[in-house]
C-alpha positions in Angstrom: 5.1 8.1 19.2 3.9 8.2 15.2 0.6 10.2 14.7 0.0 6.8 12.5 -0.7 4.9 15.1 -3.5 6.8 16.5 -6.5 6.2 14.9 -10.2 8.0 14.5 -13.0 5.3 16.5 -10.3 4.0 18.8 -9.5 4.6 22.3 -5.8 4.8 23.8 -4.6 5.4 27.4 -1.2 7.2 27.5 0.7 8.8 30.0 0.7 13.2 29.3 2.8 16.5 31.1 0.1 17.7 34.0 1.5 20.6 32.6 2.5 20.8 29.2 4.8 24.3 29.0 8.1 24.1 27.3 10.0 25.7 29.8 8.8 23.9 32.7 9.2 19.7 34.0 6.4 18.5 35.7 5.0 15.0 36.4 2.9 12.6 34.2 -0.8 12.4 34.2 -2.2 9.3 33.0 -4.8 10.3 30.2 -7.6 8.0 28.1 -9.4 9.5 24.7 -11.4 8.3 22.5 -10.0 10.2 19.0 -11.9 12.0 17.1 -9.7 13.6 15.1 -5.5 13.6 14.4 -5.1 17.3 12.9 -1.4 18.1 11.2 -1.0 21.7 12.5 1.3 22.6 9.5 -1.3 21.8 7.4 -3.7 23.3 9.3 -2.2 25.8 11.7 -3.9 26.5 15.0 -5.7 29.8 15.0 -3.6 32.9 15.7 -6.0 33.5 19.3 -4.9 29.9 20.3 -1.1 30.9 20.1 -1.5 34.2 21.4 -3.1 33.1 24.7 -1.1 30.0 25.3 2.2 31.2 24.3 4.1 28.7 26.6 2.5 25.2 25.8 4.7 22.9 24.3 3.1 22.2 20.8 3.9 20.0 17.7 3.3 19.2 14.2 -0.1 16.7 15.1 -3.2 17.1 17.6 -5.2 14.9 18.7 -8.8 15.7 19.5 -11.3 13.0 20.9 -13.2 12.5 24.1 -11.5 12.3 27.5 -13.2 9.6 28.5 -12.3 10.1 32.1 -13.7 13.9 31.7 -16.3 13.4 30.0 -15.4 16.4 27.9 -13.6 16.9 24.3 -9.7 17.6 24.8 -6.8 18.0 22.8 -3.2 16.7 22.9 0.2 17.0 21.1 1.4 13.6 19.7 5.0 14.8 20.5 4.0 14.9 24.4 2.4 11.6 24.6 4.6 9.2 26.3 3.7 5.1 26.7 0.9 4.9 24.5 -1.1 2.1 24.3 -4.9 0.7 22.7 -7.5 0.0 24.7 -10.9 -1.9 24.3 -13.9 -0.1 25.3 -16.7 -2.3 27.1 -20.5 -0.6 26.2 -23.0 -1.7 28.6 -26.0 -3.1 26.9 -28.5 -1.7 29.9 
């Protein structure tokens, strides 16, 4: 998966690790976000606290930030992790 084809506005459903540790397989959580935000981390380097009190999730160069939309809450996730990526429209109710 490119970090180019995720844009800023648009909303993709892909399938992610329910738990995203490098030394640890687990099972695929189907996950839908409208992006905010595609953040290269060498670029701009997630903050020393972040790394520190997470030292086992499996991160990469880009991160994307947007709104779960299932959530309802912002969230975050590693391009590299992101498996089966695909567009999808969003229908706004006019009510």
């Amino acid at each position: 998966m490119s970090h180019r084809t995720l844009l800023p506005g648009r909303s993709y459903r892909f399938l992610y690790p329910a738990i995203n540790f490098d030394c640890l397989i687990s099972g695929m959580d189907e996950r839908r976000i409208l992006v905010e935000r595609v953040r290269n981390t060498e670029l701009e380097p997630v903050d020393e606290e972040t790394l520190s009190s997470n030292p086992f999730i499996k991160r990469g160069r880009w991160l994307v930030t947007g709104i779960d939309l299932d959530k309802n809450e912002e969230r975050s996730f590693y391009v590299e992790s992101m498996v089966a990526v695909m567009e999808i429209k969003i229908q706004l109710s006019t009510r």
